[in-house]
N, C-alpha and C positions, 0 to 999 in steps of 0.2 A: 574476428569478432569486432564489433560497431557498438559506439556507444554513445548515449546522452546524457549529459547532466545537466539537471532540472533544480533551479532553486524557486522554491514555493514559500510565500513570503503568506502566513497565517492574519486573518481580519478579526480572531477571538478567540479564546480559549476552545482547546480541543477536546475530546476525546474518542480515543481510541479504544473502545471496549476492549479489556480483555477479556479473553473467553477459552477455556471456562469462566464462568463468574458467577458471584452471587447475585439474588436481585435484588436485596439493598442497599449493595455496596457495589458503585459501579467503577472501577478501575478501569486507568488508560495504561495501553502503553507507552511510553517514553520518545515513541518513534513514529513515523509513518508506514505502516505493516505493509510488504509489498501487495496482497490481495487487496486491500483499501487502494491502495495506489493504484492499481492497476482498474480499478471501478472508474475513481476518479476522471484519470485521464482518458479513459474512455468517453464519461459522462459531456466533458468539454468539447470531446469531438462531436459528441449528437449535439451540443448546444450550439457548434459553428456552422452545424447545416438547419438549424431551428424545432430541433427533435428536445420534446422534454420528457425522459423515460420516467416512468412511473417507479413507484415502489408497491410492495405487498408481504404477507408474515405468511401468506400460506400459499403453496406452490409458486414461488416469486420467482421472477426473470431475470437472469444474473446479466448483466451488461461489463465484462472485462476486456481488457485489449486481446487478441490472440494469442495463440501458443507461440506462432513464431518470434512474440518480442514479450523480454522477461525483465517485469520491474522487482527490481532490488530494495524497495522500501526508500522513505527517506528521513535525515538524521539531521537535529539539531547539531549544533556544536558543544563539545565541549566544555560544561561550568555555563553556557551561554541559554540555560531555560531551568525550570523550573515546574515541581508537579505542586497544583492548588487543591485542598481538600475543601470543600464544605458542603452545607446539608441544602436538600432543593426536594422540594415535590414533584411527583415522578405520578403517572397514568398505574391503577395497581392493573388493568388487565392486559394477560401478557399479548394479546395477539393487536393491542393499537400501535397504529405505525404512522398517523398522522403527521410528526414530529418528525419523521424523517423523510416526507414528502419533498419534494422541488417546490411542487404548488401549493399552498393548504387553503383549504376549506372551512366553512364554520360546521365545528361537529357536535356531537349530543353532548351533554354533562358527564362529566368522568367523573370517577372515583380516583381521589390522590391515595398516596403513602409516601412520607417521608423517607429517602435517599441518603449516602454519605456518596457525594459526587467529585470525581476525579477530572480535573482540566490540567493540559497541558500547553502551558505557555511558552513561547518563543519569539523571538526574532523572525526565525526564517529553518526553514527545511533544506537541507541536500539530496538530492535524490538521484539514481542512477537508473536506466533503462537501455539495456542490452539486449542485441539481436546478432544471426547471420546476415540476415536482409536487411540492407543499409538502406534501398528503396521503402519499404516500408518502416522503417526505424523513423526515415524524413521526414513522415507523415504526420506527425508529432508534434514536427517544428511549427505546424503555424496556429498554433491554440495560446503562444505568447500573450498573456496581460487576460486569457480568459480563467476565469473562474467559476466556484459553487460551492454546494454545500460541500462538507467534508468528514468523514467516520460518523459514529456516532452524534457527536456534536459539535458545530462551528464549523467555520467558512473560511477559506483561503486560494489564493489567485496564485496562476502561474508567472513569475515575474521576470526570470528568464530562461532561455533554453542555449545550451553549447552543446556542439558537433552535428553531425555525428563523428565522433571520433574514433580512429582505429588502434585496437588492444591486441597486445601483442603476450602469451601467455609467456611466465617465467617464475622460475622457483626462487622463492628468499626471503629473506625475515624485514618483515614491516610489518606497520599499524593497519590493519584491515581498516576500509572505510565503510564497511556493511557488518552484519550479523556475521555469524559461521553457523555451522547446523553440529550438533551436538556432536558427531563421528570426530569433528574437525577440536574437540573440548575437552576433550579425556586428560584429565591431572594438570587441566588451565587453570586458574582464578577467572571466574567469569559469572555474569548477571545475566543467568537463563530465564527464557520467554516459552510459551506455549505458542506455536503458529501454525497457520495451514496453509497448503497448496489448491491448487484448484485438480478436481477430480473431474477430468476431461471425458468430453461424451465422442461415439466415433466419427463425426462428421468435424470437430473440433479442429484436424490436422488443414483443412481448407483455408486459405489467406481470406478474412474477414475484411471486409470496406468496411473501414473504422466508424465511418460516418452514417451510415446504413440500420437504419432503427433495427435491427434482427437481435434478438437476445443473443448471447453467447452460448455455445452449448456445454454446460456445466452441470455435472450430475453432483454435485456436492463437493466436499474437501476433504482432503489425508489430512490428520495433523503430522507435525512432527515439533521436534525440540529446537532452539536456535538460542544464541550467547550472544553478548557483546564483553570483547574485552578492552582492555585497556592498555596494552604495551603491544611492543612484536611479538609476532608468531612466524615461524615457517614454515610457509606453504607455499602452491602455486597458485599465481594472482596472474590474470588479465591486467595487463596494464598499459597506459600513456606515457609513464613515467613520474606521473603525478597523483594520478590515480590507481587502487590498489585495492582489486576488484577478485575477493578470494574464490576461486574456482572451486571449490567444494559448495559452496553457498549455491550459485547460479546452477550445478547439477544438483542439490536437493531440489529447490523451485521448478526445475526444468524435468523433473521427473516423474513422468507419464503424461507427459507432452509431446513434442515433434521429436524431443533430442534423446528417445530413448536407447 
């Protein structure tokens, strides 16, 4: 196993919709959800060949990295960010998507409704991307210092990229530096999340050119449950020796993808 680590340094308050959700009340997660990530760096790579992919609310075109490389989300640090609550006007109809354009345009008169709006503030994100194919994991590396837009709301730049680095898998109690998936949390203490995977279409198993405006083929998403704890746990982790990449996590994600 081959691995990246990505520190994404945010230019304004985020958010990360959670979802489910209300539409008053829009809630971030605390994190960089791997399907977001995995959009993002995508999106970076159509913007180093000069491709600006659209967005849309009905029948929209999912632009992700491939099945054969599996992002891990990415994590503030510890004590080192903060969630901002306050009230903002929000578009009341659900199918406007202007606001999460690349491009925007001048559009008709909306109708507001006041929001109670979630931003997630930080320093800087860590992030993990794991693959068999170190070839294509490389592919990655040259979107350093590029950025855009990011989740729901706000913008941040990739500011550096290490390895690819090889993980060596092994059983033992440490601090996971990612999620677990719920299997992995039975009679933990832990801050569970709602997440999804990508619902893979059957052409999906082909190696994508990242760079290549073709949508991804994504028939929608599984949910499933995922934690963050806060001490050791033992399990088996992918590791550098520094790094401590819990193998339960990367086979939920990777599940109904290549690595069935």
């Amino acid at each position: 196993m081959w691995m990246l680590k990505l520190v994404i340094k945010p230019t304004s308050g985020l958010t990360f919709r959670r979802m489910p959700s209300s539409i008053l009340h829009i809630s971030t997660y605390p994190f960089l959800p791997p399907t977001t990530m995995s959009g993002f760096l995508r999106r970076l790579k159509l913007l180093e060949a000069g491709h600006l992919p659209e967005t849309a609310v009905e029948d929209p075109d999912y632009y992700a990295l491939p099945p054969q490389l599996c992002p891990l989300g990415a994590y503030p640090k510890v004590n080192e960010y903060r969630i901002h609550t306050t009230k903002r006007q929000g578009i009341r109809s659900f199918n406007h998507n202007a606001f999460s354009r690349i491009v925007r345009h001048q559009s008709a008169k909306e109708v507001y409704q006041l929001h109670t709006w979630e931003y997630l503030f930080a320093e800087l994100l860590i992030g993990y991307v794991v693959s068999e194919d170190k070839e294509l994991l490389s592919q990655l590396g040259t979107v350093e210092n590029f950025g855009c837009k990011i989740g729901k709301e706000g913008y941040a730049f990739l500011d550096r990229i290490n390895g690819p680095s090889e993980l060596v898998l092994k059983k033992m109690k440490t601090k996971p530096d990612t999620l677990l998936p719920g299997a992995a949390l039975v009679g933990v203490p832990c801050e569970a999340f709602p997440l999804y995977r990508y619902a893979w279409g059957d052409d999906a198993t082909e190696v994508t050119n990242l760079q290549h405006p073709e949508p991804s083929d994504i028939n929608g998403f599984v949910p499933f449950v995922a934690g963050e704890v806060r001490g050791e746990i033992e399990l088996e982790y992918y590791t550098d020796g520094n790094v401590h990449l819990p193998k339960p996590f990367i086979d939920e994600l990777w599940e109904g993808g290549t690595n069935d």
